[in-house]
ROLUMFI-123745 format. One record per atom (N, C-alpha, C): residue number from 1; residue in one letter; chain; atom name; x, y, z. Coordinates in Angstrom, 1 decimal. Layout:
REM ROLUMFI-123745
+-----+---------+--------+-------+--------+--------+--------+
| num | residuo | cadena | atomo |     c1 |     c2 |     c3 |
+-----+---------+--------+-------+--------+--------+--------+
| NUM |       a |      A |    CA |      X |      Y |      Z |
...
+-----+---------+--------+-------+--------+--------+--------+
REM end
This chain:
REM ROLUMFI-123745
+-----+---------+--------+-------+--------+--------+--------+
| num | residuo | cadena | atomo |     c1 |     c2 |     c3 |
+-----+---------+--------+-------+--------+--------+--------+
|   1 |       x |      A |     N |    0.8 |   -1.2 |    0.0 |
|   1 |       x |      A |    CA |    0.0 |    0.0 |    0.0 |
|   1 |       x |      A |     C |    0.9 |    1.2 |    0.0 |
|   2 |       x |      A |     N |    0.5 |    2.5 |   -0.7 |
|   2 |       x |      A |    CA |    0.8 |    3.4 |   -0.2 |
|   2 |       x |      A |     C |    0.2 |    5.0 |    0.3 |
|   3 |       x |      A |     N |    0.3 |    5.2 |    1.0 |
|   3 |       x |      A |    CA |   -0.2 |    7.1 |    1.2 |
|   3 |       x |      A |     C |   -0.4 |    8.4 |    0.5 |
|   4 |       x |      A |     N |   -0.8 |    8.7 |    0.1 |
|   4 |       x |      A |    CA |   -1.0 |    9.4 |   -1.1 |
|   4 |       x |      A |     C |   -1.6 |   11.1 |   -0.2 |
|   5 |       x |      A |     N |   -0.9 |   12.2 |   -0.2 |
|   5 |       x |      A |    CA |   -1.2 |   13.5 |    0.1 |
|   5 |       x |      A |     C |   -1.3 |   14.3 |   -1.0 |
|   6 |       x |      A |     N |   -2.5 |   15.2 |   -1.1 |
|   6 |       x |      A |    CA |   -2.0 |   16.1 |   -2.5 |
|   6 |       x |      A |     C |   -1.8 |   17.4 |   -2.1 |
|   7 |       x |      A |     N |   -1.4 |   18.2 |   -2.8 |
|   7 |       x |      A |    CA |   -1.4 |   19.5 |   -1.9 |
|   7 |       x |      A |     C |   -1.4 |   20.6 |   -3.3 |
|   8 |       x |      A |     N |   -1.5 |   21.9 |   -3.1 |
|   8 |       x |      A |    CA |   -0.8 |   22.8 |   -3.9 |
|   8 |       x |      A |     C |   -2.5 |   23.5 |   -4.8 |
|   9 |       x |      A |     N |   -3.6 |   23.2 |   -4.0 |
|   9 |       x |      A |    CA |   -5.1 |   23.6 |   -4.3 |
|   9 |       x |      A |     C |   -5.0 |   25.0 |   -4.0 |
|  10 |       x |      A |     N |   -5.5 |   25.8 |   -4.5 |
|  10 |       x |      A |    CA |   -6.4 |   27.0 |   -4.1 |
|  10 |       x |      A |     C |   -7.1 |   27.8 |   -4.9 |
|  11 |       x |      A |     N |   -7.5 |   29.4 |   -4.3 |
|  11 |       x |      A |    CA |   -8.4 |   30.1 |   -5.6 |
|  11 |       x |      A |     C |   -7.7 |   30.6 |   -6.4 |
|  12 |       x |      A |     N |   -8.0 |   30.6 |   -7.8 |
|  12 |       x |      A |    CA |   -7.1 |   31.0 |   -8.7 |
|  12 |       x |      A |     C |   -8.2 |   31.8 |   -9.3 |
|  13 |       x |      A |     N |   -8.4 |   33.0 |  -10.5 |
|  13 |       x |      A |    CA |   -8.8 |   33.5 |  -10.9 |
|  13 |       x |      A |     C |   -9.0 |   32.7 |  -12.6 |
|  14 |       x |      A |     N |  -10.1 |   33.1 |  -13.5 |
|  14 |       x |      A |    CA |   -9.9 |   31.9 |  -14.5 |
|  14 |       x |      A |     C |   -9.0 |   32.8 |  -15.0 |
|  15 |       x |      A |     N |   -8.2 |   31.8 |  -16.2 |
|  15 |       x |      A |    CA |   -7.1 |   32.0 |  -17.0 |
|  15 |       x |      A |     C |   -5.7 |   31.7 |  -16.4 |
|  16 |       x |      A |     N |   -6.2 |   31.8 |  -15.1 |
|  16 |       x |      A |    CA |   -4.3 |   31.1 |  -14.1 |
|  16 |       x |      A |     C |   -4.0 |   29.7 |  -14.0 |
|  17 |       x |      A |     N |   -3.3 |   30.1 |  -13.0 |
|  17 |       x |      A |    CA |   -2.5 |   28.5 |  -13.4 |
|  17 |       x |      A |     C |   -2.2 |   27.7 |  -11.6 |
|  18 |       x |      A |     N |   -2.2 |   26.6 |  -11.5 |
|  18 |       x |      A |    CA |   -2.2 |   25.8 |  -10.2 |
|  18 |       x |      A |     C |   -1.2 |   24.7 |  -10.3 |
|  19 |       x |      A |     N |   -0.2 |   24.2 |   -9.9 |
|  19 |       x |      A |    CA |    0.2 |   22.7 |   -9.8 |
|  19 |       x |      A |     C |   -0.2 |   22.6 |   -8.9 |
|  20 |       x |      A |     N |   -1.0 |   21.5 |   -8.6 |
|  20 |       x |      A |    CA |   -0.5 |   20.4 |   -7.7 |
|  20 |       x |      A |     C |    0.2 |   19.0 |   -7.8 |
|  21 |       x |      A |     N |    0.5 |   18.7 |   -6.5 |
|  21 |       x |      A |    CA |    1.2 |   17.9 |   -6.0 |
|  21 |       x |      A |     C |    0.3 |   16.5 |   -5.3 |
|  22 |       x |      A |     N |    1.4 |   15.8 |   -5.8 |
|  22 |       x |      A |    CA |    1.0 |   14.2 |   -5.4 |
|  22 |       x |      A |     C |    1.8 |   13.3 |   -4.5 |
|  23 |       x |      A |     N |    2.2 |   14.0 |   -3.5 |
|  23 |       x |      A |    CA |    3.6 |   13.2 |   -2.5 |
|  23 |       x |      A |     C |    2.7 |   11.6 |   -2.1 |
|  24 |       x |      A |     N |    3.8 |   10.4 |   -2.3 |
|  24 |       x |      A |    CA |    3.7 |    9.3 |   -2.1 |
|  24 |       x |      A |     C |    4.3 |    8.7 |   -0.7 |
|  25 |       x |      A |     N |    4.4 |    8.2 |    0.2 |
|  25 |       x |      A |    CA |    4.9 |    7.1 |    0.9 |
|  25 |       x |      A |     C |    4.4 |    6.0 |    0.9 |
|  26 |       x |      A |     N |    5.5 |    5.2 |    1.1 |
|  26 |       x |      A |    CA |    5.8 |    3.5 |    1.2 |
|  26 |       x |      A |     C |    6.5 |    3.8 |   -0.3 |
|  27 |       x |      A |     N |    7.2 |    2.1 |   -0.2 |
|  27 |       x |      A |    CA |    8.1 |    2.0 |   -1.3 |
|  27 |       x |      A |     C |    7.5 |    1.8 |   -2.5 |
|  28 |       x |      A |     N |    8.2 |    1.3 |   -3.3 |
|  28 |       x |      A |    CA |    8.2 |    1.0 |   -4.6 |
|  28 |       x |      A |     C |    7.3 |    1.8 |   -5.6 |
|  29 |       x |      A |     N |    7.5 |    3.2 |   -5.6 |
|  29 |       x |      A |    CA |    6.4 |    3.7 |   -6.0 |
|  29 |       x |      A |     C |    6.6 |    3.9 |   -7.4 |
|  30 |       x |      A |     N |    7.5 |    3.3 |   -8.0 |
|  30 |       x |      A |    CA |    7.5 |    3.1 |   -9.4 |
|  30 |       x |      A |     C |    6.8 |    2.2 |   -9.9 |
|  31 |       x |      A |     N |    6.2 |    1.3 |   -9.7 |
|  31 |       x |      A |    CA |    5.4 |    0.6 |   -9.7 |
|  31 |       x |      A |     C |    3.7 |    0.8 |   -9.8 |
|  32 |       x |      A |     N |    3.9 |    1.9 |   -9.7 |
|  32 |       x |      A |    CA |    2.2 |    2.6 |   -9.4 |
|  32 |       x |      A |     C |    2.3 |    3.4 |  -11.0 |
|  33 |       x |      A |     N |    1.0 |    3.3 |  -11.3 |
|  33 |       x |      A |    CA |    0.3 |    4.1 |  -12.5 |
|  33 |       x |      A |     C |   -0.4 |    5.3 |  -11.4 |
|  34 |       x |      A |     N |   -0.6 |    6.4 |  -12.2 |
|  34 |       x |      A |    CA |   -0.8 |    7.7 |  -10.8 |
|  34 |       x |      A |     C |   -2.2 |    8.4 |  -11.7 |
|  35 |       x |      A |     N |   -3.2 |    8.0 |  -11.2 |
|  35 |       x |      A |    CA |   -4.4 |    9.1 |  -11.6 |
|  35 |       x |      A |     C |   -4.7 |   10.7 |  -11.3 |
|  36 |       x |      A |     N |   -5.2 |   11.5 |  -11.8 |
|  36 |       x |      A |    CA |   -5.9 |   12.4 |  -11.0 |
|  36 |       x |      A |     C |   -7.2 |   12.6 |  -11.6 |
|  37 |       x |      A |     N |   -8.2 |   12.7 |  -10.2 |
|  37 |       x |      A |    CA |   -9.6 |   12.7 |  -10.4 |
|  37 |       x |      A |     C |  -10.1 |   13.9 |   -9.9 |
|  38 |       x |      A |     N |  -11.3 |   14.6 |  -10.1 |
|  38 |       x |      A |    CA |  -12.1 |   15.4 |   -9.8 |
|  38 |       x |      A |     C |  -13.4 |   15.5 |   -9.5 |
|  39 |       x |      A |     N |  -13.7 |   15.7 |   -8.2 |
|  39 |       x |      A |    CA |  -15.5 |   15.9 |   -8.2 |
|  39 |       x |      A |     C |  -15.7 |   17.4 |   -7.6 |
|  40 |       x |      A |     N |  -16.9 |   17.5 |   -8.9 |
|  40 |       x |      A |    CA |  -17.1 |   19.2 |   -8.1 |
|  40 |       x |      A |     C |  -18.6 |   19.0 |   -7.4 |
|  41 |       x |      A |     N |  -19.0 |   19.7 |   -6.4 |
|  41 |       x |      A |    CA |  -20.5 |   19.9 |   -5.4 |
|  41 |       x |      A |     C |  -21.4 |   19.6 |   -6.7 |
|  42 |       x |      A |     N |  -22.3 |   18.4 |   -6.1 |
|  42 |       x |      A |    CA |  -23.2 |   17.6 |   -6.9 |
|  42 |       x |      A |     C |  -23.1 |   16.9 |   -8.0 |
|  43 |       x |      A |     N |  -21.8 |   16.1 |   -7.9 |
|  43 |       x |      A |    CA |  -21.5 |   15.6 |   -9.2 |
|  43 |       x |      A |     C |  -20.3 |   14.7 |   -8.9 |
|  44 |       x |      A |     N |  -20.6 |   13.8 |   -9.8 |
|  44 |       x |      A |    CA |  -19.9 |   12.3 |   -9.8 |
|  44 |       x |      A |     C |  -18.4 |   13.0 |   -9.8 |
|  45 |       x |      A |     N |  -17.6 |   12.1 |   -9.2 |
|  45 |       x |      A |    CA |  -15.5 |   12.3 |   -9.4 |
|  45 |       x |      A |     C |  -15.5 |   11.5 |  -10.9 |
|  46 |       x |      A |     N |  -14.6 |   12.7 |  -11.7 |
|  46 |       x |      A |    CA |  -14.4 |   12.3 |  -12.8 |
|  46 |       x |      A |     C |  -13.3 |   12.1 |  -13.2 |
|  47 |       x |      A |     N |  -12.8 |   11.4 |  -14.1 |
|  47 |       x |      A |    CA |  -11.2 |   11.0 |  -14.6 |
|  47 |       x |      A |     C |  -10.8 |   12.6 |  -15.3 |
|  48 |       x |      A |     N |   -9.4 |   12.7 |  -14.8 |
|  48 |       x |      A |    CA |   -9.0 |   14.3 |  -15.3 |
|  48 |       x |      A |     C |   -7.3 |   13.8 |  -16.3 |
|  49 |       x |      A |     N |   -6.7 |   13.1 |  -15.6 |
|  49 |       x |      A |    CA |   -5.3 |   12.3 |  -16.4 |
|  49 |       x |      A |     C |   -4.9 |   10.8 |  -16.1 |
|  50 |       x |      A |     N |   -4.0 |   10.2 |  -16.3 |
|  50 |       x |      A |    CA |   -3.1 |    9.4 |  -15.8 |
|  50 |       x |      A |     C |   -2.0 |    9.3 |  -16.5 |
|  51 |       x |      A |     N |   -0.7 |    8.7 |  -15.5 |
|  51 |       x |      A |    CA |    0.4 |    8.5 |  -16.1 |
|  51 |       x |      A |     C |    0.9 |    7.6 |  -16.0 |
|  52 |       x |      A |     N |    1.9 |    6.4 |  -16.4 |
|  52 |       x |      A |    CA |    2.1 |    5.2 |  -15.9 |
|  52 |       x |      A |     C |    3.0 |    5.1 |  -15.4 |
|  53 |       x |      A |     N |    3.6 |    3.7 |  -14.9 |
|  53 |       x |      A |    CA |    4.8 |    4.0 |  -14.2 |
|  53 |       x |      A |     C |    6.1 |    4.5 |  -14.5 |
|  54 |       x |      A |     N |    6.4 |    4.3 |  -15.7 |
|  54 |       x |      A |    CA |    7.4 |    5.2 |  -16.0 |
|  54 |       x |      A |     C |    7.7 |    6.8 |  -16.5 |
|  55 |       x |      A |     N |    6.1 |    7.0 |  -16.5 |
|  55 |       x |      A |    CA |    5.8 |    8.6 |  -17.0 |
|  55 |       x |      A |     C |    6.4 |    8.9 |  -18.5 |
|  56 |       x |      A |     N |    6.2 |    7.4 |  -19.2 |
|  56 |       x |      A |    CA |    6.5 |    7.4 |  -20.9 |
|  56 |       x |      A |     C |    4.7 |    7.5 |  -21.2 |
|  57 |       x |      A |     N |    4.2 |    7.3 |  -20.2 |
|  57 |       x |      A |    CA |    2.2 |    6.9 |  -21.1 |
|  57 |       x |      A |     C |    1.6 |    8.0 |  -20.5 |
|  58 |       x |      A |     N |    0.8 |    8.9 |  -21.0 |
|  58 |       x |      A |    CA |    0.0 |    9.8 |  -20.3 |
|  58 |       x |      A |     C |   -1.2 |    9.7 |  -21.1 |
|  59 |       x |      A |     N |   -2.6 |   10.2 |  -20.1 |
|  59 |       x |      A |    CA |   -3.8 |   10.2 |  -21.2 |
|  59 |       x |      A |     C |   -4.5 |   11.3 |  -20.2 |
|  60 |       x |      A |     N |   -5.3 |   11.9 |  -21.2 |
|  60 |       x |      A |    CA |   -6.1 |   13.0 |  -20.6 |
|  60 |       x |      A |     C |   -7.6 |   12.8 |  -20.9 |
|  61 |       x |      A |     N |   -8.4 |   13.7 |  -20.1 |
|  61 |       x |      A |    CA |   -9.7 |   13.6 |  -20.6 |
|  61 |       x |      A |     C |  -10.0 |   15.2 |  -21.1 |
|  62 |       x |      A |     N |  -10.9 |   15.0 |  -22.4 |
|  62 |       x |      A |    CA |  -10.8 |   15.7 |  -23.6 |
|  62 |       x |      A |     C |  -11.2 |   17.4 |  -22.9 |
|  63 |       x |      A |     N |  -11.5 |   17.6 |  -21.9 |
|  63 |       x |      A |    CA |  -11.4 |   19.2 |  -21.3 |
|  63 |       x |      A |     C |  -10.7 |   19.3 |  -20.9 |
|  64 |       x |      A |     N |   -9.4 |   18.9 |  -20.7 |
|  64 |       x |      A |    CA |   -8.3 |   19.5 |  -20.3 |
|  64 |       x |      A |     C |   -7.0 |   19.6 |  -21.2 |
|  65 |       x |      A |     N |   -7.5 |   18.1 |  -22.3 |
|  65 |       x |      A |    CA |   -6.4 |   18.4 |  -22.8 |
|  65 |       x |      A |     C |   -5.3 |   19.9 |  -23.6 |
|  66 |       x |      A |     N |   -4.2 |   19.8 |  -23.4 |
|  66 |       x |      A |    CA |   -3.8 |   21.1 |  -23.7 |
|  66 |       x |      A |     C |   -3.6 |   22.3 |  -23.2 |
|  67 |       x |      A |     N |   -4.3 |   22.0 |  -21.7 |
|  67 |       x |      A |    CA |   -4.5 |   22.9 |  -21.0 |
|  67 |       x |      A |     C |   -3.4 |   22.5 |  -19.6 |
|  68 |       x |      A |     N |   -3.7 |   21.4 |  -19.3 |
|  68 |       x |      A |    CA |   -3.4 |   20.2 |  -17.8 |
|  68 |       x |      A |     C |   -2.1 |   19.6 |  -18.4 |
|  69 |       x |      A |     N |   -1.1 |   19.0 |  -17.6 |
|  69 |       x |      A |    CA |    0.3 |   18.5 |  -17.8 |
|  69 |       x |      A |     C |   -0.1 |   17.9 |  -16.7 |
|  70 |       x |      A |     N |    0.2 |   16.2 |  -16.8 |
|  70 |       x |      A |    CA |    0.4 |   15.6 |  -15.7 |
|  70 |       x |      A |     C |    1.9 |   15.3 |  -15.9 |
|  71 |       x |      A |     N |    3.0 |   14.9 |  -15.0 |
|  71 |       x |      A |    CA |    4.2 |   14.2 |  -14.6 |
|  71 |       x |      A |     C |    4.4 |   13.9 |  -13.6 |
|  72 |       x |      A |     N |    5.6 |   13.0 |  -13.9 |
|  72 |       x |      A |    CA |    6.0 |   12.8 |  -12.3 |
|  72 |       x |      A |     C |    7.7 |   12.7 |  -11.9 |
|  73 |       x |      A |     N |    7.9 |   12.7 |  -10.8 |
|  73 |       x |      A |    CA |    9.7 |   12.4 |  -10.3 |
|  73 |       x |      A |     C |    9.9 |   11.2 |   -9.6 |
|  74 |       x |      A |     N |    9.8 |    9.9 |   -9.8 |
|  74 |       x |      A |    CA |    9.6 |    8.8 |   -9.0 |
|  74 |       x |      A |     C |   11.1 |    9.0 |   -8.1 |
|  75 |       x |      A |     N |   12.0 |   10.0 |   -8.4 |
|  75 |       x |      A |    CA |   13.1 |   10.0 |   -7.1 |
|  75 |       x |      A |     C |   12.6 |   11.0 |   -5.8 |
|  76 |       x |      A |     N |   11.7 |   11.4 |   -5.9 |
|  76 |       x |      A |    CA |   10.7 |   12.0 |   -5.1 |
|  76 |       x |      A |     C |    9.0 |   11.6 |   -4.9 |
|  77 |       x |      A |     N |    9.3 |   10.7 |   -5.2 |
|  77 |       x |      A |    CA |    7.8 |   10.2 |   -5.2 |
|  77 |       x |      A |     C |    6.6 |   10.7 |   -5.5 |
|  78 |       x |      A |     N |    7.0 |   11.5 |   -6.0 |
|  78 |       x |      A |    CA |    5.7 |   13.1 |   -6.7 |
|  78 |       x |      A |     C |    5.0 |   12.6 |   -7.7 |
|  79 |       x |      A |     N |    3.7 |   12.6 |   -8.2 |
|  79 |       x |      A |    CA |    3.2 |   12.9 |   -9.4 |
|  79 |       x |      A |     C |    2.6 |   14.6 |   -9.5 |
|  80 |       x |      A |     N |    2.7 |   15.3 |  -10.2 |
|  80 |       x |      A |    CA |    2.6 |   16.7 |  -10.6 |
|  80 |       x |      A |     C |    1.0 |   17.0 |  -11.4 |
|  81 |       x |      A |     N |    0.7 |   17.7 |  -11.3 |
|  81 |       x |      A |    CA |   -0.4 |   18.3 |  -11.9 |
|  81 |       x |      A |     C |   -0.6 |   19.7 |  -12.6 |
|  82 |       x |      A |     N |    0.1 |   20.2 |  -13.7 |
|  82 |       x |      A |    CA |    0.2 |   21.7 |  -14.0 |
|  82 |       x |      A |     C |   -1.4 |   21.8 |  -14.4 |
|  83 |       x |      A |     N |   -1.8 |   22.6 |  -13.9 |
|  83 |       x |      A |    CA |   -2.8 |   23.6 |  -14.5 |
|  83 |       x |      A |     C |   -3.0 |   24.3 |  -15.3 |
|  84 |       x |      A |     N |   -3.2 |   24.6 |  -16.2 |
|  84 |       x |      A |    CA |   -3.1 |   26.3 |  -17.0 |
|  84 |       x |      A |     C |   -4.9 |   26.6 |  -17.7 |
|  85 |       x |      A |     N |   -4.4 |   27.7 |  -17.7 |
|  85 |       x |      A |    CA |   -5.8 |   28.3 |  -18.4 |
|  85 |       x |      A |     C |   -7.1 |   28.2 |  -17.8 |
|  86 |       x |      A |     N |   -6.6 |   28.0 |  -16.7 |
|  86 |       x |      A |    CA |   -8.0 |   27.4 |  -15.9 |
|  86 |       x |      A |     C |   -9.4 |   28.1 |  -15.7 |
|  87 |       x |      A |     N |  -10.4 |   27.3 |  -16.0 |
|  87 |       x |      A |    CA |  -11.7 |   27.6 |  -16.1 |
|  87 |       x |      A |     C |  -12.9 |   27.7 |  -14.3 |
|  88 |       x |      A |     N |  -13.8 |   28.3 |  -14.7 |
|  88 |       x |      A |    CA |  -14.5 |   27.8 |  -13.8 |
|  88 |       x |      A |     C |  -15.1 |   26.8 |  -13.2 |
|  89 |       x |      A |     N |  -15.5 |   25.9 |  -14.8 |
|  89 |       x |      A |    CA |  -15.7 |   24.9 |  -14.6 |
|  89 |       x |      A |     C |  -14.7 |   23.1 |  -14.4 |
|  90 |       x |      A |     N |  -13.8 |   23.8 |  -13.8 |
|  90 |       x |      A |    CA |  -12.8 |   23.1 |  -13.3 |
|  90 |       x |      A |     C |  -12.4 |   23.3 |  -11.7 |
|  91 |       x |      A |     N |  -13.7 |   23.7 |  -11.1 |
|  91 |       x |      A |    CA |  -13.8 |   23.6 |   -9.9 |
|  91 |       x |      A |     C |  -14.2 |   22.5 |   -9.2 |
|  92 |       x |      A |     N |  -13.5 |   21.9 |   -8.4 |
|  92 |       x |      A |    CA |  -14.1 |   20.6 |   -7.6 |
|  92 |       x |      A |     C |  -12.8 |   20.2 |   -6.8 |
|  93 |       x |      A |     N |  -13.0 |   19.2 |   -6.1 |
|  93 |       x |      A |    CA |  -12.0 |   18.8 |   -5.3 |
|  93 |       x |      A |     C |  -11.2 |   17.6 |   -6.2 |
|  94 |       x |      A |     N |   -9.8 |   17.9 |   -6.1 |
|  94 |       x |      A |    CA |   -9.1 |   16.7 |   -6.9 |
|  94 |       x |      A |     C |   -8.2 |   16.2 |   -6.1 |
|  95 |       x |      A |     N |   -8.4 |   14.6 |   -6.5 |
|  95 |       x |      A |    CA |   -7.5 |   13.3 |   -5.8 |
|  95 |       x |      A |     C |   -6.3 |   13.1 |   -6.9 |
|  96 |       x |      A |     N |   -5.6 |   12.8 |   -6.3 |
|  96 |       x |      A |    CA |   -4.8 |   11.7 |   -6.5 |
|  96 |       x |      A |     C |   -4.9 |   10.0 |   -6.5 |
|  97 |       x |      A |     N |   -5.0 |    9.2 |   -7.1 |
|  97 |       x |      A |    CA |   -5.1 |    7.6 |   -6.7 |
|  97 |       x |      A |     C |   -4.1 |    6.9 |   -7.9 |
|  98 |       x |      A |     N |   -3.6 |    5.9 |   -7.2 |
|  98 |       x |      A |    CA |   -2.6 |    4.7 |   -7.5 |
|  98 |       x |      A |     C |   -2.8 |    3.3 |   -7.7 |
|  99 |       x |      A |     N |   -2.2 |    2.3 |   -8.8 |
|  99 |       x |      A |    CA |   -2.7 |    1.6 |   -8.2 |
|  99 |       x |      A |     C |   -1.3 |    0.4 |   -9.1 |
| 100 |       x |      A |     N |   -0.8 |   -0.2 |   -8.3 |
| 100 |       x |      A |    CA |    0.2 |   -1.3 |   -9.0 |
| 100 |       x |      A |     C |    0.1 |   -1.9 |  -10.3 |
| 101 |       x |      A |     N |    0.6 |   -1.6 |  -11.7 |
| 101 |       x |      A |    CA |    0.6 |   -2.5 |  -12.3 |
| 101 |       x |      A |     C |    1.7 |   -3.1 |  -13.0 |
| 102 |       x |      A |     N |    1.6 |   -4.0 |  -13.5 |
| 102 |       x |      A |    CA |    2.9 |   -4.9 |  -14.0 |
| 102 |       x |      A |     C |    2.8 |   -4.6 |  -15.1 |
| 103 |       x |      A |     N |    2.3 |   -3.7 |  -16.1 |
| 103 |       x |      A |    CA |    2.8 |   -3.1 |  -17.5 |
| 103 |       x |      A |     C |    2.6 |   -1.4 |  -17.2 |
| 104 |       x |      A |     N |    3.7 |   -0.8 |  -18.2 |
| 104 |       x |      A |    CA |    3.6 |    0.5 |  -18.5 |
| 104 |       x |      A |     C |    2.7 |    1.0 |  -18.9 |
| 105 |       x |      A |     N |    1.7 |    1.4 |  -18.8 |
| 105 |       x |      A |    CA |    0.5 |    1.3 |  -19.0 |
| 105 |       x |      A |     C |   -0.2 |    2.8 |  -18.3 |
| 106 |       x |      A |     N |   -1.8 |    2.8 |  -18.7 |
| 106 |       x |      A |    CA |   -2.3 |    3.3 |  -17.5 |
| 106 |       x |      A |     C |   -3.9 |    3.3 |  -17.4 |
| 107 |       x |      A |     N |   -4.6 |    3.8 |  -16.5 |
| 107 |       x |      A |    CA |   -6.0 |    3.1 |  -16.1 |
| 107 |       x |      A |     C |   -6.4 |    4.7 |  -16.1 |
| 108 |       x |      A |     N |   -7.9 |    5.0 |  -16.4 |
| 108 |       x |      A |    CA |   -8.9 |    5.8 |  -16.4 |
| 108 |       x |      A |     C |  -10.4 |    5.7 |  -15.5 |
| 109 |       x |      A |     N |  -10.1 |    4.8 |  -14.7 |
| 109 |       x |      A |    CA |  -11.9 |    4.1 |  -14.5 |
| 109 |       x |      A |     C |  -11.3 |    4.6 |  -12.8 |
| 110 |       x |      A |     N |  -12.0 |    4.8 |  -12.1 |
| 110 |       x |      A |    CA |  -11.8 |    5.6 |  -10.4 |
| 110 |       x |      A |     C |  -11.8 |    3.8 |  -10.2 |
| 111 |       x |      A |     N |  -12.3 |    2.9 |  -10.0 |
| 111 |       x |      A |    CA |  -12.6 |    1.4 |   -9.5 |
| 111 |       x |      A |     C |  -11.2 |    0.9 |  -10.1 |
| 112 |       x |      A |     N |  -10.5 |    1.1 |  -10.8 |
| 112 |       x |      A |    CA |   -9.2 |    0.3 |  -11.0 |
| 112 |       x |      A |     C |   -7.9 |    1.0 |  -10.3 |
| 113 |       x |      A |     N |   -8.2 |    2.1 |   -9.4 |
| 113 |       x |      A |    CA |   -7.6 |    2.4 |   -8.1 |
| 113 |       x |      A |     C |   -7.6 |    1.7 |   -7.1 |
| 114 |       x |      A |     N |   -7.2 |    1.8 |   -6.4 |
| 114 |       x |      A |    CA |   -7.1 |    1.2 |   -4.7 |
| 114 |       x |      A |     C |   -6.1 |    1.9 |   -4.0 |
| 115 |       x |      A |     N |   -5.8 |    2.7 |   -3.9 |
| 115 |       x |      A |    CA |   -5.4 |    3.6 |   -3.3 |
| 115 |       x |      A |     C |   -5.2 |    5.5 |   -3.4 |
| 116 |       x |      A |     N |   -6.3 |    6.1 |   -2.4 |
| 116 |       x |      A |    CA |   -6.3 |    7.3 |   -2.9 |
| 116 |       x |      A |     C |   -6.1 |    8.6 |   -1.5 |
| 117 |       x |      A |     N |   -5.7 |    9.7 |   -2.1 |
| 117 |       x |      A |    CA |   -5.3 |   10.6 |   -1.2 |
| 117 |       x |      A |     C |   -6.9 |   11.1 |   -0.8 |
| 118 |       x |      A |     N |   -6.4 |   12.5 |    0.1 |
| 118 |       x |      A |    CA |   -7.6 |   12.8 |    0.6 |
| 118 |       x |      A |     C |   -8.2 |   14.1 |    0.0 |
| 119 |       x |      A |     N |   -7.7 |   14.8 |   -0.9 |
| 119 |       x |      A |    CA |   -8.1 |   15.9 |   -2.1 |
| 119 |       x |      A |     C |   -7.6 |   17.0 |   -1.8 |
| 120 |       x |      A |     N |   -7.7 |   18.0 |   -2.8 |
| 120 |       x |      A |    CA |   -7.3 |   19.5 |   -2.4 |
| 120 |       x |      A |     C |   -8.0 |   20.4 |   -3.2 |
| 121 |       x |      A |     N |   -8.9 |   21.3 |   -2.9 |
| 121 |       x |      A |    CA |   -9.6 |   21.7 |   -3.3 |
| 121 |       x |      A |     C |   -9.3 |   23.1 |   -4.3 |
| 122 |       x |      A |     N |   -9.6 |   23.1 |   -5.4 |
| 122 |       x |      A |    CA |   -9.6 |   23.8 |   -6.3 |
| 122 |       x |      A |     C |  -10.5 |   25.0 |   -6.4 |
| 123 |       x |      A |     N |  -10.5 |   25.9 |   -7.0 |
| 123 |       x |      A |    CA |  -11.5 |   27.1 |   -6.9 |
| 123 |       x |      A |     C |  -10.9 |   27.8 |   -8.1 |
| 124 |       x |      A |     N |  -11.6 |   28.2 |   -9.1 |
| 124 |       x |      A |    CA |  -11.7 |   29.5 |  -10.2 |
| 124 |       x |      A |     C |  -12.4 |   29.7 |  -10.2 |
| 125 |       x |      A |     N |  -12.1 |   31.4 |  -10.1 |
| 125 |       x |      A |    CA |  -13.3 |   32.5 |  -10.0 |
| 125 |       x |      A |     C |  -13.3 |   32.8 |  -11.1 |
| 126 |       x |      A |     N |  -14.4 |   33.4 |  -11.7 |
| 126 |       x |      A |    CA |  -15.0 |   34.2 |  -13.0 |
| 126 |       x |      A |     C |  -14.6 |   35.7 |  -12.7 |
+-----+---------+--------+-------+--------+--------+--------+
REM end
């Protein structure tokens, strides 16, 4: 298993910009494919990126692309989250989740996680 913290949320005005952060504990975190999800007040958490373990695979979901940069530093156990251009309707709270796999690869579905942080809440104002 590992621990998953995110950090680096807050209000941004639209058009700015946010990273956050995905700090990991326990080992092997190379081994983890790294999601980030989103749920905003009254509405399902939705798939926003993923990256795989080696941060050669990345996939987005089609509102962000272009806008959002996921990566990561597996010598720091980070996966990243750049923001840009950010909208209002990119408000909601966003996770982090991981989840072991034995190909380079990566997963989009929130159930093929098993391990997830506790969120960090996002805000753009109009």
């Amino acid at each position: 298993q590992v621990q998953l913290v995110e950090s680096g949320g807050g209000l941004v005005q639209a058009g700015g910009s946010l990273r956050l952060s995905c700090a990991a504990s326990g080992r092997s975190f190379g081994r983890y494919a790294v999601g980030w999800f989103r749920q905003a007040p009254g509405k399902e958490r939705e798939f926003v990126a993923t990256i795989s373990r080696s941060g050669g695979s990345t996939y987005y979901e089609d509102s962000v692309k272009g806008r959002f940069t996921i990566s990561r530093d597996n010598a720091k156990n980070t996966v990243y989250l750049q923001m840009n251009s950010l909208k209002p309707e990119d408000t909601a709270v966003y996770y982090c989740a991981a989840v072991v796999l034995y190909s380079d690869g990566v997963r989009v579905k929130s159930h093929e996680y098993d391990n997830w942080g506790r969120g960090t809440q996002v805000t753009v104002s109009s």
